[in-house]
KOLKEMAR-212004 format. One line per 4 residues: number of its first residue (from 0); their letters; for each residue x, y, z of C-alpha. Coordinates in pm, whole numbers, plus 50000, padded with zeros to 5 digits. Layout:
BEGIN
NUM> A> X/Y/Z | ...
This chain:
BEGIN
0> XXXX> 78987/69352/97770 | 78981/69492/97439 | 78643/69738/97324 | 78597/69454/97037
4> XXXX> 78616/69183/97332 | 78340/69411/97556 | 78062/69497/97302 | 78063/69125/97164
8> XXXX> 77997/69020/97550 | 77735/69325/97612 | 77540/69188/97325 | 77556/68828/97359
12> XXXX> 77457/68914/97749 | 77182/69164/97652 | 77036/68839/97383 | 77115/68595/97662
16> XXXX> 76906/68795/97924 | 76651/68851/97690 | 76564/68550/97617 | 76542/68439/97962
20> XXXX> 76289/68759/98081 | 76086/68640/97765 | 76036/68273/97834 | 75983/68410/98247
24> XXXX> 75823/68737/98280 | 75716/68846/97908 | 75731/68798/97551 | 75755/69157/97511
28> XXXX> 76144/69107/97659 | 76206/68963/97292 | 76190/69314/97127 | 76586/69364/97343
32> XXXX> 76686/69049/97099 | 76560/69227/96808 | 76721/69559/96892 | 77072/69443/96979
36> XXXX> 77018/69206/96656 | 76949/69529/96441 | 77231/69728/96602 | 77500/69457/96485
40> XXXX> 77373/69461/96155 | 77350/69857/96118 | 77688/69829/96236 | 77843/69549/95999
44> XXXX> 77686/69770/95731 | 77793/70147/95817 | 78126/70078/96064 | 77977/70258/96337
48> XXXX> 77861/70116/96665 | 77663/70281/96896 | 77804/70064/97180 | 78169/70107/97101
52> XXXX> 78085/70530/97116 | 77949/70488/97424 | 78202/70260/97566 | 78491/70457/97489
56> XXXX> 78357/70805/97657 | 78285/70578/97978 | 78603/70422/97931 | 78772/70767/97851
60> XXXX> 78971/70595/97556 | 79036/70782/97181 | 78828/70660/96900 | 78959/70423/96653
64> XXXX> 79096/70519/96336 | 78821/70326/96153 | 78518/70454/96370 | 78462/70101/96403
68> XXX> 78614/69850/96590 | 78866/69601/96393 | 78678/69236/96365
C-alpha cells in the first residue's frame, strides 16, 4: 500500500470514528472531524502533510521529492 493509499484511509477512519464517538459517547468527539478536516486542507494548500512525515519515519521510507505525496 502506497503512503498516498494509507493517509487517505487514516483520515477517512479518524472522520469515520469520530463521528460515531460523537453521536455515542460525546459531541466533543466532533472536534477529531474538524482537526483531520483542517489538516487536509493545510495540506492541499502548503504540500506538506503532517501524516505522510510521520508515516514515513515509522515506515522507515525516504521522503518524496515533492514533500508531499503525488494526488
Amino acid at each position: 500500500m502506497t503512503i498516498e493509499r494509507m493517509i487517505r484511509a487514516l483520515a477517512g477512519t479518524l472522520v469515520l470514528t469520530s463521528l460515531v464517538l460523537s453521536v455515542y459517547v460525546s459531541k466533543n468527539w466532533l472536534w477529531l472531524a474538524a482537526f483531520v478536516g483542517a489538516n487536509l486542507l493545510q495540506s492541499s494548500l502548503t504540500r506538506w502533510c503532517l501524516a505522510e512525515s510521520i508515516l514515513r519515519k515509522i515506515l522507515n521510507r525516504p521522503a518524496s521529492s515533492n514533500g508531499c505525496s503525488s494526488v
